[in-house]
C-alpha positions, 0 to 999 in steps of 0.5 A: 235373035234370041239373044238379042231379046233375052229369055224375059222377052220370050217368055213375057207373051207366053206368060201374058196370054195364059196367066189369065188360065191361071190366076193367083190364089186369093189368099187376102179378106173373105167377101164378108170382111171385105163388106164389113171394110167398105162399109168403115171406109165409106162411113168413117173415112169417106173413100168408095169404092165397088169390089163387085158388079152387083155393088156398082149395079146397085148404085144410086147417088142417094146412097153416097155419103156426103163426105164422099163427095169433091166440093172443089172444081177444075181449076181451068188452067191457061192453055200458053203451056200447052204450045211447049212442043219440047215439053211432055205432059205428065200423067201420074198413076198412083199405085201406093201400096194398095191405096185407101190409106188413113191418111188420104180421108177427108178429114185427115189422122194423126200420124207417125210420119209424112206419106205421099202427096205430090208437091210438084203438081204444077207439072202434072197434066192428069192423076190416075188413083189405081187400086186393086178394086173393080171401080175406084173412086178417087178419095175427095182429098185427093180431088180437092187437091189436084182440082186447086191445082189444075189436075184431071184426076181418073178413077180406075175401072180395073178387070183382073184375072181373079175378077167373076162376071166381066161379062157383065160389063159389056150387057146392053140394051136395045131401044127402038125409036122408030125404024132405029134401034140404038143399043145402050150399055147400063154399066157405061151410063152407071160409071159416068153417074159416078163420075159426075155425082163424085166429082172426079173427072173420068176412067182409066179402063185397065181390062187385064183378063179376057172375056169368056168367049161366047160372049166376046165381040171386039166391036161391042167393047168398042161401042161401050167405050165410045158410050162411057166417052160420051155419057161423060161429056167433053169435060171428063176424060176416059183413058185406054189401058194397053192390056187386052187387045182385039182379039181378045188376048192380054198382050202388052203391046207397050205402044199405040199398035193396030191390036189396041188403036180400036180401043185407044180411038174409042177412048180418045187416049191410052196409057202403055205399058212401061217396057217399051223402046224408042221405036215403040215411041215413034212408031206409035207418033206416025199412027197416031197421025195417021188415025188423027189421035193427038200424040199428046193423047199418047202417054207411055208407062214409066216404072218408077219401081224398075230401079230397084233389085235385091240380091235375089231379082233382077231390075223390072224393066223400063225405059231406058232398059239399063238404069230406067226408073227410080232417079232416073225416071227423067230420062224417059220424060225426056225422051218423050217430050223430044219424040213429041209424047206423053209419059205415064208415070207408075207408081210415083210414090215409089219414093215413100215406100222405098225409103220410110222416113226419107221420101220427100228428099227422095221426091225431090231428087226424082223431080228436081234432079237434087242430090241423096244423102250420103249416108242414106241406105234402103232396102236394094243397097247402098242408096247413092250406088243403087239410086244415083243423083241425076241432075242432067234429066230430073223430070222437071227438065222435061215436064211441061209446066203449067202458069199456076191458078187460071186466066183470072184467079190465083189464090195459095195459103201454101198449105201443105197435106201435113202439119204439125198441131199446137199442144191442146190440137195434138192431144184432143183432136190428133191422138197425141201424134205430133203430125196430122194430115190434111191432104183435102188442104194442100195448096198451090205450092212453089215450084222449089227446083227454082229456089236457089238461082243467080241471074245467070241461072246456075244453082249456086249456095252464094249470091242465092235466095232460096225458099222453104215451106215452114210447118205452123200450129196454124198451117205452112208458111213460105221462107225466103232466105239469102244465102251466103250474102257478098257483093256483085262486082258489077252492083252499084255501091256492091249492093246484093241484088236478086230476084226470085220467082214464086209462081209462073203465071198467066193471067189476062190483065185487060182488066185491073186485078186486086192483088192481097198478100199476108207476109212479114218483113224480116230484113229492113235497114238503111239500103235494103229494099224488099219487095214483092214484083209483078211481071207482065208483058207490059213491065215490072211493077213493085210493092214494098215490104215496109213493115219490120217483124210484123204481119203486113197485109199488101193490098193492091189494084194493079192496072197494067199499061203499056204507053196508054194500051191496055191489055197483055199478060201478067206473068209471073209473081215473085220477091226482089232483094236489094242490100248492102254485103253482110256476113250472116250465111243464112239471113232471114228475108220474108214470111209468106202466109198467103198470095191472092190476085183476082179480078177487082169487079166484084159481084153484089155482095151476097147474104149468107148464113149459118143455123141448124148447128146440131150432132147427128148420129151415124152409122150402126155398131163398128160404124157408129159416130157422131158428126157436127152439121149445121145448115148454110143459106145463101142470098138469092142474088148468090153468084161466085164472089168474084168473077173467075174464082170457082163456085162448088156444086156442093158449098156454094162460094165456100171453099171450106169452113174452119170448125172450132170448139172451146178455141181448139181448131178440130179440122176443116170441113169440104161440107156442111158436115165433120165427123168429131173425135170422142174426146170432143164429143165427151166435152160436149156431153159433161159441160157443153162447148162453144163451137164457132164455123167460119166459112171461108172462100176460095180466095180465102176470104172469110164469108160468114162465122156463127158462134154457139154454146152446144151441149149434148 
């Protein structure tokens, strides 16, 4: 028996239920520095986050900065996916190197080199951001973003051995009305506030050290989660941690077991830790069923980092317990998703510490199965050796796949979270870096794993359409390219056929919908066709790219038919080649700037528009800047611009609004404020400036622009 658990099995309890006795020094920012670092981040950088009971105590929405704030909504995703019963959801849990980066505020930095953003969130159920504080509040970039896409995203209320006062957590209240008392926990009430005036949509509660003992009681932590489930709603979600169990011990049970299913009830959810075994998993299916807790509601921790060992340490361990994580985290995906569960993916952002300059290649092989190059090291040792390619089970394999946008809106500009600025940007606005981020911006992104097919679904170099995504001064753009072009055999006149998909969707069409695409023919001559095709369950319907080397806006209404009979699915958008052979081996088909597909009712058109532009000063000594502000009004008649596309509870019908000043683009605003760099501020003190706003919707249309001359 012991060698069949080895000496790490064995000592993992003793460790886990004494570590509390003794927890590590704390060696990092003195609570003054760390006052003084929450007050720039929360002014210059629009994070927030509460290291202590008394902060989230005190608490009021009229202290949160309005930069803080997601102007964004959930995205509702359709719900076809979810009837994949070989497929799991995915749930990420963002521990990136301590989180609260520079990168992930609001506004966005000039930067060195691209950090993580997820690129793959079309197969992303729920985004967890996890950082060493006691209640974390995901940044608004981050939310924006996953809200365009469709992802929940969870703060994290996290209980650490070094965390004072935990007690303070369970205190409560008792109301009596009439013969009945009801007891009423303020810190639940406080963290759903939280929730609801930030714009994220719940908690993940990871308790990781026990409550004193005279105070403890496994029911009251029972009724409080129950509280903090409730007082968020049914919209927002809050998500158990499988660390304290019942009898008040840190033990990781890495399943759904009789000492955390309290818990995990109360919750409606838990996410395991990551060291569990395929019993773990069907055991804990039979007693989810039995307890009528949804096996999807069960999400079982993967460790990305467990592939990695250096000459001094062995590999963390994970599923499967040789070679788990890292590249092969797909296998445990798989493997839930054929047992009928969920995974919890730690750290997936592994890929951009563990290899600094390489992490979208690396992002890729995790994802998309696709291979490292060669002459790729990283620290644990030769990355190809260490780190191997796994095209049998890259996590797309497994992951469910959610249709992109919702039932009746579909918009992309294909942004991604970095870009490169023109020259007048780089240098005003961006510091001389030659990237800036804007992760508050990246839109609904390709699924690229598909970018390289035949008909017959084999990945090939020839006989293939493939799909980039192109950095430009003014955003990305999609490319799509054929490969390596030579006839089929089967063609007729051995022309080269092909059909590539950009978007799964799933839209109801018992209505016609309005279709706008912003692109550029790059390939025209005799017999070859481009175009664009819809694909619904009542057909192909085509629109063709005409227009050679120019920008050509397709506008369409598409009323979709089936022998009279309205109604069906709209399924999928994508691009069709027909050409002759020719030898080029890269040859240039499309750009791509924007997709948009929405309803063609539209609302009365409402008025809007933009007064009150002026620069305030905020903050005091280190936190001291000036922002731009202005006021936004709104027509009284005001309802979402189309029927379907999504209304902010901060900006109305903007999405956001575009600042420029002297015709350099400063950034975008997610509200009706924008911190400005000191080299604009000193233009507008010695000679003044023009500075136009451009409000624009979340179909990308441009709502309002108001022009001025400021000088300070």
């Amino acid at each position: 028996m012991l060698n069949a658990l080895g000496w790490k099995d064995i000592l993992r309890p003793i460790r886990d239920g004494y570590r509390h006795l003794f927890p590590s020094p704390d060696t990092g920012p003195t609570p003054e520095e760390r006052r003084r670092q929450r007050a720039l981040d929360q002014l210059l950088k629009s994070f927030t986050y509460f290291d202590t009971f008394d902060q989230l105590q005190i608490w009021t929405a009229a202290e949160a900065d309005v930069l803080q704030r997601s102007n964004t909504p959930l995205l509702q995703r359709s719900q076809a996916a979810t009837t994949d019963t070989n497929k799991a959801n995915v749930l990420l849990c963002h521990d990136y190197s301590g989180n609260y980066h520079d990168y992930e505020a609001t506004q966005g930095i000039g930067v060195d080199e691209e950090s993580y953003s997820c690129e793959h969130l079309q197969f992303v159920d729920t985004f967890v951001y996890f950082s060493h504080k006691l209640a974390c509040v995901p940044p608004p970039s981050w939310t924006n973003t996953l809200h365009r896409n469709g992802v929940k995203v969870l703060g994290t209320f996290l209980i650490e051995p070094q965390t004072k006062d935990t007690q303070r957590l369970l205190e409560r209240n008792t109301v009596t009305r009439g013969a009945k008392d009801t007891v009423t926990f303020p810190m639940a009430t406080k963290l759903a506030d939280i929730a609801r005036h930030y714009g994220f949509d719940g908690w993940l509660v990871n308790i990781e050290k026990p409550f004193p003992k005279e105070t403890w009681d496994p029911h009251v932590l029972e009724a409080f989660l129950r509280q903090l489930r409730d007082d968020l709603g049914t919209d927002r979600l809050v998500i158990w941690y499988d660390a304290i169990t019942i009898a008040n011990r840190i033990d990781y049970q890495n399943a759904l077991t009789q000492q955390n299913l309290p818990y995990s009830k109360a919750c409606t959810s838990i996410l395991t830790n990551y060291c569990w075994k395929e019993s773990d998993a069907s055991n804990s299916m039979h007693l989810a069923r039995e307890n009528h807790l949804s096996q999807q509601s069960l999400f079982f921790g993967v460790d990305v980092w467990a592939q990695n060992a250096t000459k001094l340490t062995q590999p963390r361990v994970t599923f499967p317990e040789k070679g788990g994580g890292g590249t092969n985290t797909g296998i445990a995906v798989a493997k839930l998703a054929e047992i009928g569960l969920s995974v919890g993916v730690f750290a997936p952002a592994w890929s951009f510490e563990h290899f600094p300059r390489h992490g979208r290649t690396v992002e890729r092989a995790m994802w998309d199965g696709t291979g490292l190059p060669k002459t790729m090291d990283c620290s644990c040792g030769n990355a190809n050796l260490r780190h191997p390619t796994n095209r049998g089970y890259p996590i797309t394999q497994s992951a469910r796949q959610f249709p992109a946008g919702s039932e009746r809106y579909f918009y992309t500009d294909f942004r991604r979270a970095f870009g490169r600025p023109g020259n007048l940007e780089q240098n005003f606005v961006w510091g001389g870096k030659q990237l800036y981020s804007q992760l508050a911006s990246q839109s609904i992104l390709p699924n690229m794993s598909n970018s390289s097919v035949r008909d017959d679904g084999v990945e090939s170099s020839v006989n293939a359409l493939s799909l980039r995504l192109e950095d430009l001064p003014s955003g990305t753009q999609l490319v799509v390219e054929a490969q390596s072009v030579i006839p089929m055999d089967n063609a007729a006149d051995n022309d080269y056929e092909r059909w590539l998909p950009f978007f799964k969707l799933d839209m109801a069409t018992n209505e016609s919908l309005q279709l706008r695409i912003l692109s550029t023919c790059m390939l025209h001559g005799p017999n070859i066709s481009t175009s664009y095709y819809l694909k619904s369950t009542n057909g192909v319907q085509f629109f063709p790219l005409e227009q050679l080397g120019h920008v050509e806006n397709i506008e369409a209404v598409v009323t979709f038919e089936s022998e009279g009979v309205p109604g069906g699915r709209l399924q999928e958008i994508g691009i069709h080649l027909v050409a002759p052979p020719f030898k080029q081996e890269l040859v240039r088909v499309a750009e791509v700037m924007e997709i948009c597909i929405t309803p063609l009712s539209s609302a009365s058109m409402c008025a809007y528009s933009i007064d009150g532009v002026r620069v305030e000063s905020r903050g005091e000594g280190e936190t001291s800047h000036q922002r731009l502000c202005w006021n936004c009004n709104i027509g009284e008649q005001d309802v979402p611009f189309h029927p379907g596309i999504p209304y902010s509870d901060v900006t109305g019908p903007f999405s956001y609004f575009v600042i420029h000043i002297d015709e350099i683009e400063v950034g975008r605003a997610y509200a009706l404020e924008h911190i400005l760099a000191k080299s604009l501020i000193n233009c507008l003190r010695s000679e003044g400036g023009k500075v136009s706003i451009i409000g624009v919707g979340f179909n990308g249309t441009l709502l309002i622009e108001r022009t001025m001359w400021l000088k300070l």
